[in-house]
C-alpha positions as CSV (number, residue, x, y, z in Angstrom):
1,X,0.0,0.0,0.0
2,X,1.4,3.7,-0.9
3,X,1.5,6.0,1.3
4,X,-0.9,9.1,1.9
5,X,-0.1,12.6,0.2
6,X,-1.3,16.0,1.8
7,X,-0.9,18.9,0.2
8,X,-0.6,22.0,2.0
9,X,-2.0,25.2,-0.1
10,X,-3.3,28.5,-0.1
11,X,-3.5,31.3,-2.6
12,X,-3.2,34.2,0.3
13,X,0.3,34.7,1.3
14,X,1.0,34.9,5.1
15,X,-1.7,31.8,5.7
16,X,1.0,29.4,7.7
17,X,1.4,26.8,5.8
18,X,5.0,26.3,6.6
19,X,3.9,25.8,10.0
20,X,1.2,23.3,9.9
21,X,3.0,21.5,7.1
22,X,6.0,21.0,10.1
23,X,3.2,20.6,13.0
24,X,1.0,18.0,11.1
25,X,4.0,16.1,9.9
26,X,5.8,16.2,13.7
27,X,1.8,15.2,14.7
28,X,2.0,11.9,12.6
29,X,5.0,10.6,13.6
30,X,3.8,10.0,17.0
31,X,2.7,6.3,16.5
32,X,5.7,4.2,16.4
33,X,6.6,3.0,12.8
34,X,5.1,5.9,10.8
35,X,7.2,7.5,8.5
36,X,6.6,11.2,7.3
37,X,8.3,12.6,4.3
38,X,8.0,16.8,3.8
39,X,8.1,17.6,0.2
40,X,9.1,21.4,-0.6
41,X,7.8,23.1,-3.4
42,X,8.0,27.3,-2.2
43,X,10.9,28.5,-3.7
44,X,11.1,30.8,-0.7
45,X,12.4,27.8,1.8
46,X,10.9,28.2,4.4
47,X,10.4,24.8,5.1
48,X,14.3,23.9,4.9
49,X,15.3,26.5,7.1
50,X,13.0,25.1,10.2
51,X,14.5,21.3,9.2
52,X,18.3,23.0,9.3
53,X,17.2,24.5,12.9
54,X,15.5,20.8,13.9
55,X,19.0,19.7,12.7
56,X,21.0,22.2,15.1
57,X,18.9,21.2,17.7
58,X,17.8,17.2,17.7
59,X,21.0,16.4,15.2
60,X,20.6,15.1,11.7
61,X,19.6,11.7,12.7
62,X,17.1,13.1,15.5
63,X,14.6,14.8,13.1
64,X,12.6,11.9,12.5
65,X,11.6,13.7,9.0
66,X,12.8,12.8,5.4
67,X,13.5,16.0,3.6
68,X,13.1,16.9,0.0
69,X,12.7,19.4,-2.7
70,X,10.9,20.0,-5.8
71,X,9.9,22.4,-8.6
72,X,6.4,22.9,-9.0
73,X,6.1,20.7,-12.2
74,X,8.1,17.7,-10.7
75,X,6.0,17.7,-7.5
76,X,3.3,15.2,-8.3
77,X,6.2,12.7,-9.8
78,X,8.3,13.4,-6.4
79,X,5.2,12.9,-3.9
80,X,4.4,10.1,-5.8
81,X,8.0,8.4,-5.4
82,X,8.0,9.3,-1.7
83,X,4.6,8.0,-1.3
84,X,6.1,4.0,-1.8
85,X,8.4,4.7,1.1
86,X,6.7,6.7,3.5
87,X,3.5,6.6,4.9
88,X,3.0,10.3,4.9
89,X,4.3,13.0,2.4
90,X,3.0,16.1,3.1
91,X,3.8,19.1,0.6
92,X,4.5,22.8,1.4
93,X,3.3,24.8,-1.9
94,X,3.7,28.6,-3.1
95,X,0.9,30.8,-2.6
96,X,-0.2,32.7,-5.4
97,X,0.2,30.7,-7.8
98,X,-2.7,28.4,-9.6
99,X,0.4,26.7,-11.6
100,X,2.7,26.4,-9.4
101,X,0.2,24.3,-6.7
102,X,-2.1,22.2,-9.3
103,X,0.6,19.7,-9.5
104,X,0.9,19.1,-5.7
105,X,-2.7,19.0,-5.6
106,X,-3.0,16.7,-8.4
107,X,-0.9,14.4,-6.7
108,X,-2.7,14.4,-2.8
109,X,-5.0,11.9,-1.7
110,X,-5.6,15.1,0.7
111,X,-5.5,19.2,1.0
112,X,-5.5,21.2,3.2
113,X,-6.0,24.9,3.5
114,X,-5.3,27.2,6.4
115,X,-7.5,30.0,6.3
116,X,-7.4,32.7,9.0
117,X,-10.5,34.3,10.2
118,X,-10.3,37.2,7.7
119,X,-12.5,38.1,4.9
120,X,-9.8,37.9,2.4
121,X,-8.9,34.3,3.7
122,X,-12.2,33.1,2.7
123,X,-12.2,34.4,-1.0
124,X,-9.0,33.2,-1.3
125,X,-9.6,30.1,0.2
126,X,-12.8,29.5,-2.2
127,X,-10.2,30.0,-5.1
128,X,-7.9,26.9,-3.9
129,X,-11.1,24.7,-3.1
130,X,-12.1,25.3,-6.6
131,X,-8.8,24.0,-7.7
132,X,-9.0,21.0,-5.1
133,X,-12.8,20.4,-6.8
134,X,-11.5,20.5,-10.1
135,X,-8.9,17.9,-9.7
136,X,-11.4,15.7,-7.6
137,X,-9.5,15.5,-4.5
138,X,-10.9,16.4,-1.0
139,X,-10.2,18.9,0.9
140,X,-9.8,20.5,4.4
141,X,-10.4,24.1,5.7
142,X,-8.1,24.5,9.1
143,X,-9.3,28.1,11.0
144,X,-5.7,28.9,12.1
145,X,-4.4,31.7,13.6
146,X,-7.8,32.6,15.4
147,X,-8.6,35.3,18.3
148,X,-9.3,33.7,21.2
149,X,-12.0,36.6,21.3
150,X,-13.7,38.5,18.8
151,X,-16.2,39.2,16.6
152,X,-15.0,38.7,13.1
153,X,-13.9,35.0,13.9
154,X,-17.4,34.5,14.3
155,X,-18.9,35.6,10.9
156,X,-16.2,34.0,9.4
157,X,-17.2,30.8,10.9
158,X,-20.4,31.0,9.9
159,X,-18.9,32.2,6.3
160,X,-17.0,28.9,6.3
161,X,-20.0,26.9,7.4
162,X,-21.6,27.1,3.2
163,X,-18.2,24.7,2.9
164,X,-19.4,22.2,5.4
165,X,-18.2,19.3,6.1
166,X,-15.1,20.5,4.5
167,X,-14.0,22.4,7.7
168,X,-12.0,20.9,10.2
169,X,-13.9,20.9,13.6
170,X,-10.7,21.5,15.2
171,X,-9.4,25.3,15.2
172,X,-5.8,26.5,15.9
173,X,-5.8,29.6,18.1
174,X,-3.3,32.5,17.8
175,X,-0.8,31.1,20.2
176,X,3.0,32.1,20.9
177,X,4.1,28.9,21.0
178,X,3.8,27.8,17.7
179,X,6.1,30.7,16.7
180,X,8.5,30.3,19.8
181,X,9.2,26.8,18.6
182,X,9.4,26.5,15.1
183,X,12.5,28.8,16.2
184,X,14.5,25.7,17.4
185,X,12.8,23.3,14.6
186,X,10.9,21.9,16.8
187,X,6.8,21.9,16.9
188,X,4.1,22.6,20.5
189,X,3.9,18.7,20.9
190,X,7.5,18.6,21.4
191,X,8.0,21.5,23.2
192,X,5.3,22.1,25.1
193,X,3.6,19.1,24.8
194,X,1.0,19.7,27.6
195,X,-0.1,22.6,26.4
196,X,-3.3,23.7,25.0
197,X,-1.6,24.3,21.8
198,X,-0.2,20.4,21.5
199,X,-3.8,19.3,22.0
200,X,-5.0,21.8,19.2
201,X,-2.2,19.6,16.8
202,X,-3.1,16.3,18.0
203,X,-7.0,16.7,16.9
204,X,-6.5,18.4,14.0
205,X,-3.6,15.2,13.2
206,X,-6.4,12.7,13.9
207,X,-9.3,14.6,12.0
208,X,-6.9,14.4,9.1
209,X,-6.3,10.7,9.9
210,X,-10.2,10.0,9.8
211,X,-10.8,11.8,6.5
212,X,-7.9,10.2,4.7
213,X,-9.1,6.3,6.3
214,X,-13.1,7.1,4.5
215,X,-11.3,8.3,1.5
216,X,-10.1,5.2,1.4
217,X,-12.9,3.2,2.3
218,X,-14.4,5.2,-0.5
């Protein structure tokens, strides 16, 4: 059996992909035996520069990660490879860029799509599912980066809701700890694995777990 591919996207810049691409993949790893491979296609690198910092930190045998990169036209072959040895590849993609992420979406089993409770999140977040529709692969809104309170998270929530059941249940408050560790390559479940933040990761890690197990009941 190949493994499962999720794709990471977003047209709106500034959406943190790079850091629940590293937070999911960290997530999955936690059963013994799973293998998670991150596949790079952002020519900015983002993605690279957290692995060199989990190197500094854990050593380059203590990431637990296989790390690779791609253009945006040899993604789908690359996932594809990594998919027969790993039991996760999760790609980090552009934003932007409809040609640049189509071939990493081609290629998931999986996407999913930050969007933070914004009005321009949502339009642009209607744009990728379009893309994610088009290809005939399912996908997952993740409400990231959300006020613990206010208004606007509200509306947005109910703006989200015409998506249903595409959004996740789970929603990822606007925490310092995700930023303070993805400082020292690390992720909340490693370094603060108690906190409320490392239990925001772990559902969202099994909700994606659960979709991808009826997809392929499907």
């Amino acid at each position: 059996m190949t493994g499962r591919i999720i794709t990471i996207t977003q047209q709106k810049g500034g959406s943190s992909k790079t850091t629940l691409t590293t937070h999911l993949a960290v997530a999955l790893t936690t059963r013994r035996g799973i293998r998670v491979a991150l596949l790079d296609v952002d020519p900015q690198g983002s993605l690279g520069e957290w692995l060199e910092a989990r190197e500094e930190t854990l050593g380059e045998d203590g990431t637990g990660l296989i790390f690779r990169t791609a253009s945006s036209w040899g993604a789908r072959r690359e996932a594809r490879s990594l998919a027969r040895d790993y039991d996760y590849v999760i790609i980090d993609t552009p934003p932007k860029s409809d040609r640049e992420a189509r071939p990493a979406i081609e290629a998931a089993d999986l996407v999913a799509i930050p969007v933070q409770p914004s009005p321009v999140d949502v339009w642009a977040s209607a744009q990728t599912l379009n893309m994610a529709t088009g290809e005939n692969v399912p996908a997952m809104l993740v409400l990231n980066r959300v006020p613990p309170r206010a208004a606007l998270t509200g509306e947005m929530i109910e703006a989200l809701s015409k998506f249903s059941p595409m959004t996740a249940k789970t929603r990822l408050v606007n925490r310092v700890a995700f930023a303070a560790s993805m400082s020292d390559g690390l992720t909340v479940t490693e370094s603060a694995p108690s906190s409320k933040a490392a239990e925001e990761i772990a559902a969202l890690a099994d909700e994606v777990k659960k979709m991808l197990r009826r997809k392929q009941a499907a």
